[in-house]
C-alpha positions as CSV (number, residue, x, y, z in Angstrom):
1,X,59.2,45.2,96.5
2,X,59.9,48.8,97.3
3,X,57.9,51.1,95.3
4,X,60.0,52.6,92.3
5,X,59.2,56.1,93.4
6,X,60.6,55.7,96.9
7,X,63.5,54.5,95.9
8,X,64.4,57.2,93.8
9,X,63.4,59.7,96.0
10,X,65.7,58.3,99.3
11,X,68.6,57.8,96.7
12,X,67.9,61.7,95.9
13,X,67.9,63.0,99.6
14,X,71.1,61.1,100.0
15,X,72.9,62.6,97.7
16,X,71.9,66.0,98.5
17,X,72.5,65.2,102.2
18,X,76.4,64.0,101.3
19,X,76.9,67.0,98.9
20,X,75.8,69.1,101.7
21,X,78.0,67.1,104.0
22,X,81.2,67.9,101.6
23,X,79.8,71.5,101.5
24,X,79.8,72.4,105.3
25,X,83.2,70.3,105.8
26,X,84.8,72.6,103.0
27,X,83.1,75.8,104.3
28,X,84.6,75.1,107.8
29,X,87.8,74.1,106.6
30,X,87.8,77.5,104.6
31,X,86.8,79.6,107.6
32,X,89.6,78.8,110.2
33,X,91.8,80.4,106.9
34,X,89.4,83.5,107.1
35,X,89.3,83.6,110.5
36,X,93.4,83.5,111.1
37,X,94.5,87.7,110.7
38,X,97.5,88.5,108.5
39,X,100.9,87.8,109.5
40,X,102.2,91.1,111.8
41,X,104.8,93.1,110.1
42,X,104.6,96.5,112.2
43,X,104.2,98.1,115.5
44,X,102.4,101.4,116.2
45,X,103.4,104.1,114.2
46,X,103.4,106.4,116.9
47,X,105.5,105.5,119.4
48,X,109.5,105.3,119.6
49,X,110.2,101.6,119.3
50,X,112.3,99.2,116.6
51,X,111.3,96.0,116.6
52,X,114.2,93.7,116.5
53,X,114.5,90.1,115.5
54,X,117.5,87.8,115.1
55,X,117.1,84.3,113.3
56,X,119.8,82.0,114.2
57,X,119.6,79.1,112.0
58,X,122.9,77.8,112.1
59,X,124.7,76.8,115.0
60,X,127.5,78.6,114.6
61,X,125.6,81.6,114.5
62,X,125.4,81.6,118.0
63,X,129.1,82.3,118.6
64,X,128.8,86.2,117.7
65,X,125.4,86.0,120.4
66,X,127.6,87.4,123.3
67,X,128.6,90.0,121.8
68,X,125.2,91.1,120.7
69,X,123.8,90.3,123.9
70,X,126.6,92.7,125.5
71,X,124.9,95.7,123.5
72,X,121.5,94.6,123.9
73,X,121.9,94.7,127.9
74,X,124.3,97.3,128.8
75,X,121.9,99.7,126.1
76,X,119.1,97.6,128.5
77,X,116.9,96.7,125.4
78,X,115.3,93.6,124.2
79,X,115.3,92.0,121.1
80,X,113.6,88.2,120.1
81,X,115.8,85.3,118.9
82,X,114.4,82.5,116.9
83,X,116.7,79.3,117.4
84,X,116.1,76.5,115.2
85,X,116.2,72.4,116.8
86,X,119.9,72.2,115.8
87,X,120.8,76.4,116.9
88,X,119.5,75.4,120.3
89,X,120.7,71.9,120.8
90,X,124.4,72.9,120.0
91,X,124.2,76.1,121.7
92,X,122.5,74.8,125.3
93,X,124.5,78.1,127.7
94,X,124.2,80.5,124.9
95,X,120.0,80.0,124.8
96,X,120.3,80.0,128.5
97,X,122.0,83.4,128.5
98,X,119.4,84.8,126.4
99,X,116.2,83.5,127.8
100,X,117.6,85.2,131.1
101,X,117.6,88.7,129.6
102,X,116.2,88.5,126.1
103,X,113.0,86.8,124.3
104,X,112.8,83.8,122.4
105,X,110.3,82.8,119.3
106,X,109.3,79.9,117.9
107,X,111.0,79.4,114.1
108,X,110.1,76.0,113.9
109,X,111.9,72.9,114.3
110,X,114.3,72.1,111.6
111,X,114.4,75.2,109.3
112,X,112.0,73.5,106.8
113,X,110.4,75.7,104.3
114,X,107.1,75.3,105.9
115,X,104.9,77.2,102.8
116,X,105.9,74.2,100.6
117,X,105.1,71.9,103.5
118,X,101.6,69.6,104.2
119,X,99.4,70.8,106.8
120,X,100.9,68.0,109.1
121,X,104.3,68.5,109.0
122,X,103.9,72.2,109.5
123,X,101.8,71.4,112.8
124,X,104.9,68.9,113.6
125,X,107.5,71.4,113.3
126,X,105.8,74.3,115.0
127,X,105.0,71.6,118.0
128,X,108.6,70.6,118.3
129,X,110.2,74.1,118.1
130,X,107.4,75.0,120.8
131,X,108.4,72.0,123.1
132,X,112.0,72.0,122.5
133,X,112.6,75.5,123.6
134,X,110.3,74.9,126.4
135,X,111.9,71.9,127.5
136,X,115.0,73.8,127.4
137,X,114.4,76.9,129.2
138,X,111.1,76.6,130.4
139,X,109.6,79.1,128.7
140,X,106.1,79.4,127.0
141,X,106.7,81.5,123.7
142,X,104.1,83.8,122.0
143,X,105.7,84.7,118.8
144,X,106.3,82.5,115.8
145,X,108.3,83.4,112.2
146,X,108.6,80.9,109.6
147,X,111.9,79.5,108.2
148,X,113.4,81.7,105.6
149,X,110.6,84.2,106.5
150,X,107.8,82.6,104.2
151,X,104.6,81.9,104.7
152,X,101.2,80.9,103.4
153,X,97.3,80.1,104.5
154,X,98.0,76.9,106.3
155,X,100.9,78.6,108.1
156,X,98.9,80.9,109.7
157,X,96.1,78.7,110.5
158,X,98.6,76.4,111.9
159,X,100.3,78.8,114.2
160,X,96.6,80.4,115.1
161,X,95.4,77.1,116.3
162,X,98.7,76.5,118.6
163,X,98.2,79.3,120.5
164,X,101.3,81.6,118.4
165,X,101.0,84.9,116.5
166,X,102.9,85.1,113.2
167,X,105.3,87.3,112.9
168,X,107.1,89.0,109.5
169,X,109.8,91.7,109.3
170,X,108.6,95.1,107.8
171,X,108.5,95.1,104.3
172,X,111.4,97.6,103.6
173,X,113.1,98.6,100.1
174,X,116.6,97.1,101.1
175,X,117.6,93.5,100.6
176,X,120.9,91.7,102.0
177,X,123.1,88.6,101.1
178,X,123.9,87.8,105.2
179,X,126.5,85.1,103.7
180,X,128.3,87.7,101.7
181,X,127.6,91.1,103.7
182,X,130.4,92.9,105.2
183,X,129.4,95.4,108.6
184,X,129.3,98.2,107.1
185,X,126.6,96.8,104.8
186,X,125.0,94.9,107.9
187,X,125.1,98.6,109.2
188,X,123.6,100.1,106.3
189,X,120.6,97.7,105.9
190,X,119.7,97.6,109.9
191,X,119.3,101.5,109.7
192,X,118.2,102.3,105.8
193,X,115.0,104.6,106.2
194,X,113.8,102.9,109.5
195,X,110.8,104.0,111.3
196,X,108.8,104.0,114.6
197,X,107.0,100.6,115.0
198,X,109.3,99.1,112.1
199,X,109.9,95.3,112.6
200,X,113.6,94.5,111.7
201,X,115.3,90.5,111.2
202,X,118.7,90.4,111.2
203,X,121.2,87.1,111.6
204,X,124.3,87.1,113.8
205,X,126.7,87.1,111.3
206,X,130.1,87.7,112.1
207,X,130.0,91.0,110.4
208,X,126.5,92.2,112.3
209,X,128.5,91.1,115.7
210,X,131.0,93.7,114.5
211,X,128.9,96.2,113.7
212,X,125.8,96.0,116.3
213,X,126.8,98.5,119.1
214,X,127.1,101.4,116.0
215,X,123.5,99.7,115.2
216,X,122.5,100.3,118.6
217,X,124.1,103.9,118.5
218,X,122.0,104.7,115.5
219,X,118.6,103.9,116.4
220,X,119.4,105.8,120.1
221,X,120.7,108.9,117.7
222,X,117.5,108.7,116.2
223,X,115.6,108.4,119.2
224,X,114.5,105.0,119.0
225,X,114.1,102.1,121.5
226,X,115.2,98.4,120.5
227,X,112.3,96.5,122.5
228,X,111.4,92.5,121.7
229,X,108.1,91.6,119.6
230,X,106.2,90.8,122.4
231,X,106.6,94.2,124.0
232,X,106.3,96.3,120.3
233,X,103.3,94.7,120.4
234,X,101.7,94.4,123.5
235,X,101.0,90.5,123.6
């Protein structure tokens, strides 16, 4: 019979060795959150550029896209457009037209609200927006926003680890109702107190197709260059 003392002492080391176990597990876990940087909400301060992003997460968004991507290339600047599954599925020419002049971002799959969402299905999501769009226009994208512009820990770390860097708009002291905005309040919110390096999201709405080329007007006015993410920041 084992001696008493032995016993005891094994049963001892093992439970140390699995509390240690749990211990290193968490600490790594917690490190790829430390590791991943802050979302990116701004460019350099001391250059000339406005960062401009549309989300179109409705398909019929994409209708006032030609318009927009009238202004965008006879002004030849560059903006990024975040399609959703269902945006890009519906709207196969119009993503065509912009990955030929334009840049496109991941937004996800299926405009889930990914900070309420489990580690897995925000991994799922950002996998299928990455290998839809790719599938559809061959192209390998760098930046990623989340649905309704919202993120937390395991976003970021998520996005990190698939190769994306996350991207918010600059924090600004205007807000807008895109379902009930009129242009000349699209106008007003594009342009309120905007600054070099700012990062600005916008939807095609109707009204902001009516009122992008005076957008485009005022950010020229004010000597600033519309340029796409990936340029404002260098990626």
């Amino acid at each position: 019979m084992p001696n008493k003392r032995i016993v005891i002492t094994n049963t001892i080391i093992c439970s140390v060795l699995l509390i240690l176990g749990f211990l290193v597990q968490t600490i790594n876990i917690n490190h790829t959150y430390v590791t991943v940087t802050a979302p990116i909400s701004n460019g350099k301060r001391d250059n000339n550029q406005i960062g401009l992003m549309f989300i179109v997460d409705d398909p019929q968004l994409a209708n006032n896209l030609p318009s927009i991507l009238e202004t965008l290339n006879r002004a030849q600047a560059h903006a990024t457009f975040f399609f959703t599954g269902n945006a890009a599925t519906n709207n196969l020419e119009i993503l065509k037209q912009v990955a030929d002049t334009q840049e496109l971002g991941n937004y996800g799959f299926s405009n889930t609200a990914l900070n309420i969402a489990d580690k897995n299905l925000i991994t799922e999501e950002i996998k299928l927006g990455d290998t839809l769009i790719r599938s559809l226009t061959n192209i390998k994208m760098k930046v990623f926003t989340p649905p309704a512009l919202q993120v937390n820990k395991h976003v970021l770390a998520m996005a990190h680890n698939l190769g994306y860097t996350t991207i918010l708009p600059t924090s600004r002291e205007v807000v807008i109702d895109w379902e009930n905005a009129n242009s000349n309040i699209v106008l007003s919110y594009a342009t309120y107190k905007i600054q070099a390096g700012d990062i600005i999201a916008l939807k095609p709405t109707t009204a902001t197709a009516k009122c992008f080329s005076q957008v485009a007007a005022a950010y020229s006015t004010n000597g600033f260059k519309i340029t796409s993410l990936e340029r404002l920041l260098q990626l």
